[in-house]
Each structure stands twice: as structure tokens, then as C-alpha cells.
DSSP file (Angstrom, degrees, kcal/mol; ACC not computed):
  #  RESIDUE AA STRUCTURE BP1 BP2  ACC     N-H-->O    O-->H-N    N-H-->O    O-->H-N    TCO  KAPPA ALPHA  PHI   PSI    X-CA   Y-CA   Z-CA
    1    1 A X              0   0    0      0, 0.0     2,-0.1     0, 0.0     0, 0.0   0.000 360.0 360.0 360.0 142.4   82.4   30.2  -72.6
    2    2 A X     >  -     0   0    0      1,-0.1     4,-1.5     2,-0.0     5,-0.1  -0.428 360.0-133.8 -71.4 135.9   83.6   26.8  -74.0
    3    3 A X  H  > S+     0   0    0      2,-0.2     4,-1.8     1,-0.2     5,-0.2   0.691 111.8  53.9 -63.7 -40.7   87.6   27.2  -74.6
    4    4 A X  H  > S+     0   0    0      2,-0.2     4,-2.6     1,-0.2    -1,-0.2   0.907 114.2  48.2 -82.1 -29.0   87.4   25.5  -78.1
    5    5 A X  H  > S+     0   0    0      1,-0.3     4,-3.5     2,-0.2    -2,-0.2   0.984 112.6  43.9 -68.3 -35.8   84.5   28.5  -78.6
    6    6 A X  H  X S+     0   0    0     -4,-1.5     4,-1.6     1,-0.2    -1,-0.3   0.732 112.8  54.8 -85.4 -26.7   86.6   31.4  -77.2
    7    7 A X  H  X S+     0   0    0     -4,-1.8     4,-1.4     3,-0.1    -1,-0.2   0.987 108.9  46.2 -65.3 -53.3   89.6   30.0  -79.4
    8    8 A X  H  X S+     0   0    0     -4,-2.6     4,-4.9    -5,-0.2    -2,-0.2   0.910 111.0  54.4 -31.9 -68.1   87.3   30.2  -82.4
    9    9 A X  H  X S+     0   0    0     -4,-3.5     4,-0.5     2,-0.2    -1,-0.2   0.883 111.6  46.5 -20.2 -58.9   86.2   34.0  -81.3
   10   10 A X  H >X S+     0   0    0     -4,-1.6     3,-2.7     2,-0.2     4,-2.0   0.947 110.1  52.0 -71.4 -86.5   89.8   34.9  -81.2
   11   11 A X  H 3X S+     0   0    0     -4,-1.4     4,-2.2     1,-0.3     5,-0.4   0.711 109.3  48.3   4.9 -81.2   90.7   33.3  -84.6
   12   12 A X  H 3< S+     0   0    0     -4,-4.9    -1,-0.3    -5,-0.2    -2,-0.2   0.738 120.0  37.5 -63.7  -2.6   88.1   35.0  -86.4
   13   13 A X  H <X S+     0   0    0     -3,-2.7     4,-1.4    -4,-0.5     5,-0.3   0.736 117.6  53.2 -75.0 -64.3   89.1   38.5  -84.8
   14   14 A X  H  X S+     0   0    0     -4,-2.0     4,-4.2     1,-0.2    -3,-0.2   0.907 104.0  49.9 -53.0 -49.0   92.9   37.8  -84.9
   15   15 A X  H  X S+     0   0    0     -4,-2.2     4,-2.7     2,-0.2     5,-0.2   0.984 113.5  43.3 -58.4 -57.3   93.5   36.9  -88.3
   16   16 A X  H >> S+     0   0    0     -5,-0.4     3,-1.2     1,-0.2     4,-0.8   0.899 119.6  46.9 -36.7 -83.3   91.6   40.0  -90.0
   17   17 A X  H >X S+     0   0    0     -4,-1.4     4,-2.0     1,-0.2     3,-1.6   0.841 107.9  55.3 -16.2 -77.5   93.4   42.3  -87.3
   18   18 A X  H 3X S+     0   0    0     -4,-4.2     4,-3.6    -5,-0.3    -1,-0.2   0.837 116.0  40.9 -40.2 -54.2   97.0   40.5  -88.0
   19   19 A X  H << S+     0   0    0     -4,-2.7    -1,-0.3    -3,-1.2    -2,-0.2   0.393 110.4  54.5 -82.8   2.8   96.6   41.4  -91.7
   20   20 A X  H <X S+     0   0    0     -3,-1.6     4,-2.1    -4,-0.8    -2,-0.2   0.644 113.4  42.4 -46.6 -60.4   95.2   44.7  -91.2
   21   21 A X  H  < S+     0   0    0     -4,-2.0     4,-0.4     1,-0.2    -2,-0.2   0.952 112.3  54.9 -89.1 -54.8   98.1   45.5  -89.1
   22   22 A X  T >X S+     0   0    0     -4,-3.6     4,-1.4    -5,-0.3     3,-0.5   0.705 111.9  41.6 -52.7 -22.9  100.8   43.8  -91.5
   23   23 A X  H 3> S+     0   0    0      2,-0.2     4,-4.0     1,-0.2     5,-0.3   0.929 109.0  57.4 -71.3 -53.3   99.8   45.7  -94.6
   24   24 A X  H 3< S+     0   0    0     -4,-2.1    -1,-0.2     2,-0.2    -2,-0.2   0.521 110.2  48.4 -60.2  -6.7   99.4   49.0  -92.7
   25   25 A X  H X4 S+     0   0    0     -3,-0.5     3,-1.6    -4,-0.4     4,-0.4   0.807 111.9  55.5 -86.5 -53.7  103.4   48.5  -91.6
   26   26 A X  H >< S+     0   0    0     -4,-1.4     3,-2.0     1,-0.3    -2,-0.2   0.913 104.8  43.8 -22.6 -78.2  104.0   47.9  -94.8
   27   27 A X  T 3< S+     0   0    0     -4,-4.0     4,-0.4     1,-0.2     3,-0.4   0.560 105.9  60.3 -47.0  -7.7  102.9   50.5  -96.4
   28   28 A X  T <  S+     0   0    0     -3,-1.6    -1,-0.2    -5,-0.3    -2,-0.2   0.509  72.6 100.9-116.1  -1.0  104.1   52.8  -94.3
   29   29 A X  S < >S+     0   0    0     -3,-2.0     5,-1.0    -4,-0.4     3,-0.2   0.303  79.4  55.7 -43.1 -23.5  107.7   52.0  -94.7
   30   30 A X  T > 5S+     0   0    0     -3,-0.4     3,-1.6     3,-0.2    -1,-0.2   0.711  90.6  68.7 -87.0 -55.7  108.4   54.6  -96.9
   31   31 A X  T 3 5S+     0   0    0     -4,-0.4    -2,-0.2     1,-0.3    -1,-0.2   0.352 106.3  39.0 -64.3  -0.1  107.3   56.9  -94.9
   32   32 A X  T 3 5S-     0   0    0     -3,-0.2    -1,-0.3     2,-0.2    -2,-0.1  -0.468 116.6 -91.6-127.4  46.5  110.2   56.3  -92.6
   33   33 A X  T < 5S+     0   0    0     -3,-1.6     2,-0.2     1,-0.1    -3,-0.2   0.191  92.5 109.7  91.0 -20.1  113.3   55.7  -94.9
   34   34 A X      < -     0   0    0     -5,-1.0     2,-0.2    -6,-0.0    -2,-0.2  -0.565  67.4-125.7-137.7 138.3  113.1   52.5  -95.1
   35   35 A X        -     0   0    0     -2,-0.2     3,-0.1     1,-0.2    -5,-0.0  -0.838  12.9-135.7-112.5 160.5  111.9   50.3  -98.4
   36   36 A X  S    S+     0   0    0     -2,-0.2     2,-0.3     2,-0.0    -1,-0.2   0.837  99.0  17.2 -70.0 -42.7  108.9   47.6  -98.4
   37   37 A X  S    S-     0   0    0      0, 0.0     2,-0.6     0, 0.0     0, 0.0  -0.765 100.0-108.9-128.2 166.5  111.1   45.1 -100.4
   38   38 A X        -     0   0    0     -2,-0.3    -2,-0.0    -3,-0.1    -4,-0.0  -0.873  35.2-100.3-113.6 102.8  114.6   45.6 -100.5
   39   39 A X        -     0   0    0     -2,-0.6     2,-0.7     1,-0.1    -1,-0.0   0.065  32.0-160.2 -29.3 101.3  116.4   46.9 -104.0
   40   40 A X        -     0   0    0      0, 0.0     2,-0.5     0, 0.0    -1,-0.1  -0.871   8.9-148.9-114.5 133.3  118.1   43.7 -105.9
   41   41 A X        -     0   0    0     -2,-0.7     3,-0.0     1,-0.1    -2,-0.0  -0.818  32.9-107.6 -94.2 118.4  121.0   45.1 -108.6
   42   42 A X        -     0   0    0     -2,-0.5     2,-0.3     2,-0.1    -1,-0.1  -0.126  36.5-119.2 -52.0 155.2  121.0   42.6 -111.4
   43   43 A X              0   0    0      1,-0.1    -1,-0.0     0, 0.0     0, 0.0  -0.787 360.0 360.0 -92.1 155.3  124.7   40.3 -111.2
   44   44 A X              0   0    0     -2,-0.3    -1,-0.1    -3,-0.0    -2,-0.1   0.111 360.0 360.0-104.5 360.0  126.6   40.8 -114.1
């Protein structure tokens, strides 16, 4: 397989997969202590 093809391959695999797997750690933050986004206390 042609390198520019097998780059291509990976790419369309990877990306889906990459944001698949960041959401599901996301979400799942909670479930260990831990908040998704981090609590900002208005300044006064």
C-alpha cells in the first residue's frame, strides 16, 4: 500500500476513534470525583 494511501486509511479511522474516546473521558469524569469543566465563582 502506497504511504500517502495508508496515511489516508489511518486518518479516516483515527479521527472518529480520537473523538469517540475524548467524549467518553469526558463524560465519565464524574464518575470519578473529578468535574468535566472546572467551577468559576463570579469576582466580586
Amino acid at each position: 500500500m502506497k504511504p500517502l494511501k495508508l496515511t489516508l486509511a489511518w486518518l479516516l479511522v483515527g479521527i472518529p476513534l480520537a473523538w469517540g474516546v475524548f467524549h467518553s473521558v469526558k463524560k465519565s469524569l464524574p464518575l470519578f470525583g473529578r468535574a468535566a469543566t472546572p467551577a468559576v465563582t463570579p469576582a466580586k
